[in-house]
C-alpha positions as CSV (number, residue, x, y, z in Angstrom):
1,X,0.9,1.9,8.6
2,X,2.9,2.9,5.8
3,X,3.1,2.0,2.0
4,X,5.8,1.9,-0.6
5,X,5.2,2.4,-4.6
6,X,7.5,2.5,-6.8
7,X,6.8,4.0,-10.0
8,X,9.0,4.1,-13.2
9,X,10.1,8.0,-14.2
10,X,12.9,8.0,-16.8
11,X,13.1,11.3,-17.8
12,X,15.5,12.3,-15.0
13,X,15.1,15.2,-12.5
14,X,15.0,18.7,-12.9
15,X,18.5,18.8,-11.9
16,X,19.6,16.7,-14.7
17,X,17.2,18.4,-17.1
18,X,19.0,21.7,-16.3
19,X,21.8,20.4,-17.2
20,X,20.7,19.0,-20.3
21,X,18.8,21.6,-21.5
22,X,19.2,24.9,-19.2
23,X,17.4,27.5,-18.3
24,X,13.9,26.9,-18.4
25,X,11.3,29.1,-20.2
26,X,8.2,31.1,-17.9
27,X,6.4,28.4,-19.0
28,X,7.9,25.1,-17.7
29,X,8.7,27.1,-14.5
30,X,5.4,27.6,-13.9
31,X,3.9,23.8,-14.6
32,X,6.4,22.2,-12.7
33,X,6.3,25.7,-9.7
34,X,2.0,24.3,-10.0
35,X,2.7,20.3,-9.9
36,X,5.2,21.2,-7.0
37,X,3.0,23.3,-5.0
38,X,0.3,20.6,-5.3
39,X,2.0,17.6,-3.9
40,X,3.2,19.5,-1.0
41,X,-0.3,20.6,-0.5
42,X,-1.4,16.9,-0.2
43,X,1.6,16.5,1.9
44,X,0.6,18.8,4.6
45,X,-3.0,17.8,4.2
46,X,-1.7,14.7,5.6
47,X,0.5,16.2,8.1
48,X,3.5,15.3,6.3
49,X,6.3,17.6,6.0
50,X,9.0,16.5,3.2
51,X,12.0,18.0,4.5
52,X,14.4,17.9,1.4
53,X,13.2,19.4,-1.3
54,X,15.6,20.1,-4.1
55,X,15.9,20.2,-7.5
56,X,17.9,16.1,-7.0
57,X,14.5,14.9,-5.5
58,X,12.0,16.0,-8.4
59,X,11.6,13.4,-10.7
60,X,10.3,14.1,-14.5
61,X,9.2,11.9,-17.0
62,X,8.9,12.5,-20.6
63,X,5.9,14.8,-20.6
64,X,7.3,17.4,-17.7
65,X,4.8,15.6,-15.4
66,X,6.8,16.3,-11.6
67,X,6.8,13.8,-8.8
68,X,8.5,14.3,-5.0
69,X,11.2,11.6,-3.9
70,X,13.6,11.0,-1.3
71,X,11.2,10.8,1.8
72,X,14.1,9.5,3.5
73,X,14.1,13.0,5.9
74,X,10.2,13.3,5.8
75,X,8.7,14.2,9.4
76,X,5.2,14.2,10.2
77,X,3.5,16.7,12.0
78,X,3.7,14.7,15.8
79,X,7.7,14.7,14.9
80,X,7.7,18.3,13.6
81,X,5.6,19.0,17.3
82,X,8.4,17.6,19.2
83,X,10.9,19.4,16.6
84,X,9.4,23.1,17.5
85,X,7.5,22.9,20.9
Protein backbone atom coordinates (compact mmCIF):
# COMPACT_ATOMS: atom_id res chain seq x y z
CA UNK A 1 0.00 0.00 0.00
CA UNK A 2 1.06 3.30 -0.85
CA UNK A 3 0.40 6.89 0.39
CA UNK A 4 0.44 10.38 -1.22
CA UNK A 5 1.24 13.79 0.77
CA UNK A 6 1.35 16.69 -0.56
CA UNK A 7 3.16 19.33 1.16
CA UNK A 8 3.33 23.07 0.22
CA UNK A 9 7.23 24.23 -0.67
CA UNK A 10 7.28 27.65 -2.39
CA UNK A 11 10.61 28.47 -2.42
CA UNK A 12 11.30 26.71 -5.73
CA UNK A 13 14.05 24.14 -6.38
CA UNK A 14 17.57 24.28 -6.42
CA UNK A 15 17.44 24.65 -10.05
CA UNK A 16 15.52 27.70 -9.93
CA UNK A 17 17.53 28.96 -6.93
CA UNK A 18 20.68 28.76 -9.15
CA UNK A 19 19.26 30.65 -11.36
CA UNK A 20 18.17 33.20 -9.11
CA UNK A 21 20.89 33.57 -7.05
CA UNK A 22 23.99 31.33 -8.49
CA UNK A 23 26.60 29.73 -7.31
CA UNK A 24 26.18 28.57 -3.94
CA UNK A 25 28.66 29.22 -1.09
CA UNK A 26 30.61 25.79 0.86
CA UNK A 27 28.05 26.36 3.09
CA UNK A 28 24.61 25.84 1.46
CA UNK A 29 26.32 23.04 -0.59
CA UNK A 30 26.94 21.28 2.25
CA UNK A 31 23.34 21.53 4.10
CA UNK A 32 21.50 20.83 1.24
CA UNK A 33 24.71 17.84 0.02
CA UNK A 34 23.56 16.54 4.21
CA UNK A 35 19.49 16.95 3.79
CA UNK A 36 20.08 15.06 0.38
CA UNK A 37 22.20 12.29 1.56
CA UNK A 38 19.57 11.79 4.32
CA UNK A 39 16.43 11.22 2.44
CA UNK A 40 18.06 8.86 0.20
CA UNK A 41 19.26 7.05 3.22
CA UNK A 42 15.64 6.59 4.37
CA UNK A 43 14.92 5.75 0.81
CA UNK A 44 17.15 2.75 0.63
CA UNK A 45 16.32 1.82 4.18
CA UNK A 46 13.08 1.15 2.71
CA UNK A 47 14.31 -0.42 -0.41
CA UNK A 48 13.35 2.40 -2.42
CA UNK A 49 15.52 3.61 -5.12
CA UNK A 50 14.56 7.28 -6.55
CA UNK A 51 15.75 7.07 -9.93
CA UNK A 52 15.81 10.78 -11.03
CA UNK A 53 17.58 12.84 -9.01
CA UNK A 54 18.32 16.30 -10.30
CA UNK A 55 18.66 19.54 -9.37
CA UNK A 56 14.42 20.03 -11.05
CA UNK A 57 13.28 17.40 -8.38
CA UNK A 58 14.68 19.16 -5.09
CA UNK A 59 12.35 21.31 -3.74
CA UNK A 60 13.36 24.24 -1.16
CA UNK A 61 11.33 26.33 0.88
CA UNK A 62 12.26 29.53 2.39
CA UNK A 63 14.63 28.33 5.09
CA UNK A 64 16.95 26.03 2.60
CA UNK A 65 15.16 23.07 4.12
CA UNK A 66 15.44 20.18 0.92
CA UNK A 67 12.76 17.75 0.01
CA UNK A 68 12.93 14.77 -2.95
CA UNK A 69 10.07 14.84 -5.65
CA UNK A 70 9.20 13.41 -8.80
CA UNK A 71 8.81 9.66 -7.67
CA UNK A 72 7.30 9.20 -10.93
CA UNK A 73 10.65 6.76 -11.99
CA UNK A 74 11.09 5.45 -8.33
CA UNK A 75 11.80 1.48 -8.34
CA UNK A 76 11.91 -0.55 -5.33
CA UNK A 77 14.34 -2.98 -4.62
CA UNK A 78 12.07 -6.35 -6.06
CA UNK A 79 11.99 -4.05 -9.46
CA UNK A 80 15.61 -2.97 -9.21
CA UNK A 81 16.18 -7.22 -8.63
CA UNK A 82 14.52 -7.92 -11.88
CA UNK A 83 16.42 -4.71 -13.31
CA UNK A 84 20.10 -6.24 -12.48
CA UNK A 85 19.70 -10.12 -11.95
Amino acid sequence: MYSVTLSMFLGGTIATWLQEFGKFDRSAVTMFTGQILDSLKYLHDHEVSHVDIQEENILLDFRGVCKLSEFGQALTQTELDGVFY
